[in-house]
C-alpha positions, -999 to 999 in steps of 0.1 A, spaced: -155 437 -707 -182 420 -731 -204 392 -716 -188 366 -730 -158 380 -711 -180 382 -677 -190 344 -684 -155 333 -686 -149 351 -655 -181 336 -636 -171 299 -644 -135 304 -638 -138 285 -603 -159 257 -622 -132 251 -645 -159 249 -673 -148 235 -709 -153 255 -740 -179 231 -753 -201 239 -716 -194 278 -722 -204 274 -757 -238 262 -748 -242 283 -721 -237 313 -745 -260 300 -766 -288 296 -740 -280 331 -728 -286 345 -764 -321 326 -762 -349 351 -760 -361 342 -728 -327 339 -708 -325 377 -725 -360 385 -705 -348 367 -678 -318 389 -674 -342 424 -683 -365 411 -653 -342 403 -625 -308 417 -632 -268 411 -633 -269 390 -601 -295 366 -611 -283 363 -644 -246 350 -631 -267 327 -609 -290 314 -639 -256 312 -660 -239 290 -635 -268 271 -629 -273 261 -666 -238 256 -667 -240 232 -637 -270 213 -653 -251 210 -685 -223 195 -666 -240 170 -646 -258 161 -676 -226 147 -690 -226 168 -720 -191 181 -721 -171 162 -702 -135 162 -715 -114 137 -726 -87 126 -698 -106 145 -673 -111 117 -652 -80 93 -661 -67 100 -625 -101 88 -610 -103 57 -637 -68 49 -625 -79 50 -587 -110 30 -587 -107 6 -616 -66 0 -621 -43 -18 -605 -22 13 -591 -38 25 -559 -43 -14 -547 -23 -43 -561 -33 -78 -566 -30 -101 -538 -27 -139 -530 -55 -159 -507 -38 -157 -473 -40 -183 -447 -51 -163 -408 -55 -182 -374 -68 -162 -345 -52 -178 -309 -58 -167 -278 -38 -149 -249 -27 -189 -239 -14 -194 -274 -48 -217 -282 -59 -214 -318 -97 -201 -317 -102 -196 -353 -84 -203 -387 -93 -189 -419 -84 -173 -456 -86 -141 -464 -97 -144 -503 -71 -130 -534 -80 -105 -552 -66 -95 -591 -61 -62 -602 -59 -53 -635 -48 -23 -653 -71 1 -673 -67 16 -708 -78 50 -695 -95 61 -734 -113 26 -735 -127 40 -698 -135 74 -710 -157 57 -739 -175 32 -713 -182 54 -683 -169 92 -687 -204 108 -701 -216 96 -666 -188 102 -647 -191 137 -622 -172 157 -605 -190 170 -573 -157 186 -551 -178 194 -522 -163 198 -485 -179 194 -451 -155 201 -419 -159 182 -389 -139 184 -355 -107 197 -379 -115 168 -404 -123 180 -435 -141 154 -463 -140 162 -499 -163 141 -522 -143 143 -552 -156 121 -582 -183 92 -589 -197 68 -612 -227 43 -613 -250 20 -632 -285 22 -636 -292 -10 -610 -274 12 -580 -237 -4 -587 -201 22 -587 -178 38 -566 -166 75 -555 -137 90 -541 -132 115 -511 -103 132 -498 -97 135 -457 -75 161 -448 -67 164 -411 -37 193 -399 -30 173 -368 -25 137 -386 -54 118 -378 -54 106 -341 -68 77 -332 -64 60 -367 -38 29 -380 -30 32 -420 -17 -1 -429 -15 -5 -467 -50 -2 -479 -65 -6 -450 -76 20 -423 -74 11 -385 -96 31 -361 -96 31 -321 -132 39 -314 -122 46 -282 -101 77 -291 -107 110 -293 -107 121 -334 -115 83 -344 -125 84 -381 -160 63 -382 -168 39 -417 -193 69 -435 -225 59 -446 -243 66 -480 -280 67 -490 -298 79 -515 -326 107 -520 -352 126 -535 -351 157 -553 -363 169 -520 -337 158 -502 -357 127 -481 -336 101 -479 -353 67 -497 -325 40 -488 -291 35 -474 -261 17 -497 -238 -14 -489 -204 -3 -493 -167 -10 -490 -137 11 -491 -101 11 -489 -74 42 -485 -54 48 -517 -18 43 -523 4 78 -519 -14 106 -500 4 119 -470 4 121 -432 -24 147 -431 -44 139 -467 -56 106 -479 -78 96 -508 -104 73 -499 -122 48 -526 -157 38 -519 -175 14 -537 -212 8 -536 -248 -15 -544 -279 -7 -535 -304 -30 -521 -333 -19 -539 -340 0 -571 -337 35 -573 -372 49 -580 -373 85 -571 -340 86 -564 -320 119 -578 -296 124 -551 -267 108 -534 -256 118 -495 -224 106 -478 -225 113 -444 -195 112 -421 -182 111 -386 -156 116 -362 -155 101 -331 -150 126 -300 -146 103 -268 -164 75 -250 -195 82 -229 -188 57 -200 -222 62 -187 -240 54 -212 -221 28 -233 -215 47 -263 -192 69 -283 -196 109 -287 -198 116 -321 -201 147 -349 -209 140 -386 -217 159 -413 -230 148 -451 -224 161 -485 -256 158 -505 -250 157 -542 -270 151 -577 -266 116 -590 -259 130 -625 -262 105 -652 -264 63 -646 -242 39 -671 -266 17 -687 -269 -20 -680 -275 -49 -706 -297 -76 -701 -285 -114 -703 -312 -140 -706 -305 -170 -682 -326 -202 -673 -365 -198 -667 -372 -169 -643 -333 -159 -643 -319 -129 -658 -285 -106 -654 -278 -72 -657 -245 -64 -668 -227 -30 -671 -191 -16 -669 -186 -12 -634 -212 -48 -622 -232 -74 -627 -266 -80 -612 -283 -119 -610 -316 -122 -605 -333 -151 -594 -371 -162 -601 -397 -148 -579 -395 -167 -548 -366 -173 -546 -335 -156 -523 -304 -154 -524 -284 -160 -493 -321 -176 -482 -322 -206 -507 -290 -203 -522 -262 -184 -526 -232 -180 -551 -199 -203 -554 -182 -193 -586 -192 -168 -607 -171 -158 -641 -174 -134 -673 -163 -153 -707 -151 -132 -733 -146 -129 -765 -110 -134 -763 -114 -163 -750 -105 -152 -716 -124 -148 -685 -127 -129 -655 -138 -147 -625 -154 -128 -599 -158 -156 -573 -144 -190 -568 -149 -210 -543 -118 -235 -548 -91 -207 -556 -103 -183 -528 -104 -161 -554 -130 -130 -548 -122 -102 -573 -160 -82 -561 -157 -56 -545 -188 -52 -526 -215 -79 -531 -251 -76 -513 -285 -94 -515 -309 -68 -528 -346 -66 -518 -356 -82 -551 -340 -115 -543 -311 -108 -566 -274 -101 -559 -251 -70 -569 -214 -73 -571 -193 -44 -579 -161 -50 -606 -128 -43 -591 -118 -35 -625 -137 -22 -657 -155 -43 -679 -167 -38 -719 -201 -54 -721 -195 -58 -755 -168 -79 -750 -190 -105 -729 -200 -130 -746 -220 -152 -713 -216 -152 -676 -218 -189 -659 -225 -189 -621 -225 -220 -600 -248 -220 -569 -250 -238 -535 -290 -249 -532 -295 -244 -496 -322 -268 -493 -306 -300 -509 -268 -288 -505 -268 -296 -538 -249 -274 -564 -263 -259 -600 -251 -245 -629 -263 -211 -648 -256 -198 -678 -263 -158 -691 -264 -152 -730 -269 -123 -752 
C-alpha cells in the first residue's frame, strides 16, 4: 500500500474531499513534514496528517458544494419551521378570571436557494460532529455558522434510547418538567480562548426541527453575542439533564457535559452609514445597530420597526410593531449599546440597498426614524 493509499485510509472517518487530501499530500511532500515523519515516526505522522487535514478543513478551504444544503435548509428555510400568524393568548385563572392577555408575534419563513447559500455562507460553514453522553442522553453538535459581530446558529442532535422522560414535544417547541427525573435543561453557549477559558456566555434561542423521531431530534440554535469577540477562538455548548429535585435544598440535581469546538472561519459583515454617531453591520445571517456613544438600547430607546429594502423593491421586515410581526430570531442588547438580531432566513448583502428602523425614545416617548445606506 503507497502513502497516498495510507492517507485515504487515515481520513476515511473524516470523510475528507479530494481537494483536502490533495493539499494534504502536498504538505506531506514538503521537506519538512518529510523530517518530521524521519524524526518521530508512522504514528505521529498520521496524527500530523489529520491534523493538517483538520486545519485545512476548518479553514474553509475545501468545503464541497451541497455539503451543507441539509443544514442551510434547517436553519435558514422554511421546512423545519413554517410561517405563522400573530396569535391572540389570555392567561385566566383556576376561577376562570382573565389575569393576562397577550400576542404571540408572526413570524415568515422563507425558502432558501440552497447554491445562492453555499456562495454566502459555505466557506465558513463547519462541521464539528462531536458527542458528549449524559445520564443516557447523548448531544451531537453537528454544524454552525456565524458572522464576524458574534451572530448564527448550530445544530445538535439528542438521542435518548428510552424516549426522553420528562419532556413535551409540541411542534417546534420543547416542553420540559424540571421536576422529573431525565428533564432536558435549555444548554448554554459561551465562547473561549485558544486555551479553553471561557471569555463570555451567548443569548440564544432554539426550537426542535420538524421530522426526527421518538428517540432523536435535531435541535436548531441560534445565537448573538453581547460583546465582541476579542480573543475568542472557540465555541462551548454545554448541556444538562435534570436528575431529580433536592427538596432540601430547593433545587434540581443536575449532570451536564460541553462540547468545546474551533470557531472556524466568521462571515464578514458590511458596514452601513446611518445618522451622526449611528452605524449597522449587516451580514448574511444578521444585522447589528449601533447607537452613538451614550446612548443604550433598551435604556434610552429601543426598536419598533425595523426593515431591509432591496433592490427588488421588496423588503423584509424584521420587526413591526403594528403587524406583530417579529421575523428575528434572537435579538439582544450588546455591551456596546447596540443591538443584534439574528435573520430567520438568509439574506444577500448585496441585494440591500438601506435598512430604516423606527425607535421609541424613552425619555420623551417620542418616536424617530433612521436610515442605513451603502
Amino acid at each position: 500500500m503507497n502513502d497516498h493509499m495510507k492517507i485515504r485510509r487515515a481520513l476515511g472517518p473524516m470523510h475528507a474531499s479530494e481537494d483536502t487530501l490533495e493539499e494534504v499530500f502536498a504538505m506531506i511532500e514538503r521537506e519538512d513534514m518529510r523530517g518530521y515523519a524521519r524524526h518521530t515516526g508512522r504514528r505521529a505522522l498520521r496524527t500530523a496528517i489529520i491534523a493538517a487535514a483538520l486545519a485545512l478543513a476548518l479553514a474553509g478551504t475545501a468545503w464541497a458544494v451541497g455539503e451543507y444544503t441539509g443544514f442551510f435548509q434547517t436553519v435558514f428555510g422554511n421546512e423545519s419551521i413554517g410561517s405563522r400568524d400573530p396569535e391572540n393568548k389570555t392567561l385566566t385563572d383556576e376561577d376562570g378570571n382573565v389575569v393576562i392577555e397577550y400576542v404571540v408575534p408572526g413570524q415568515e419563513r422563507a425558502p432558501v436557494d440552497p447554491d445562492q447559500a453555499q456562495e454566502l455562507v459555505g466557506d465558513a460553514t463547519a462541521n464539528v460532529g462531536a458527542s458528549v453522553t449524559i445520564e443516557g442522553v447523548t448531544f451531537t453538535v453537528e454544524d454552525f455558522v456565524m458572522d464576524c459581530n458574534g451572530m448564527g446558529v448550530l445544530t445538535y442532535t439528542m438521542e435518548d434510547p428510552e424516549g426522553f422522560p420528562g419532556v413535551e414535544f409540541d411542534g417546534s417547541s420543547m416542553l420540559s418538567d424540571p421536576l422529573a427525573g431525565g428533564t432536558l435543561m435549555t444548554p448554554v453557549l459561551t465562547v473561549h480562548d485558544g486555551g479553553g477559558k471561557k471569555l463570555a456566555w451567548l443569548d440564544s434561542t432554539q426550537y426542535v426541527a420538524a421530522g426526527g423521531t421518538d428517540t432523536k431530534k435535531t435541535v436548531v440554535l441560534y445565537f448573538a453575542a453581547f460583546d465582541s469577540l476579542d480573543g475568542a477562538e472557540q465555541l462551548k455548548l454545554t448541556f444538562s439533564v435534570a436528575t431529580g429535585y433536592d427538596a432540601a435544598k430547593g433545587e434540581l440535581d443536575t449532570k451536564e457535559g460541553g462540547i468545546l469546538f474551533p470557531m472556524a472561519g466568521a462571515v464578514d459583515a458590511e458596514t452601513l452609514t446611518g445618522p451622526e454617531g449611528w452605524s449597522a453591520g449587516l451580514s448574511p445571517v444578521g444585522l447589528k445597530l449601533t447607537s452613538p456613544e451614550g446612548k443604550r438600547s433598551g435604556y434610552d430607546y429601543y426598536f419598533k420597526d425595523v426593515a431591509l429594502r432591496m433592490a427588488d423593491g421588496t423588503e423584509y421586515v424584521l420587526e413591526q410593531e403594528e403587524s406583530y410581526m417579529y421575523n428575528i430570531t434572537v435579538g439582544a442588547v450588546c455591551d456596546d449599546g447596540g443591538t443584534a438580531m439574528v435573520f430567520d432566513r438568509l439574506v444577500d448583502p448585496a441585494q440591500v440597498q438601506s435598512v430604516t428602523a423606527v425607535a421609541r425614545d424613552a425619555r420623551t416617548d417620542t418616536d424617530f426614524t433612521l436610515t442605513f445606506t451603502k
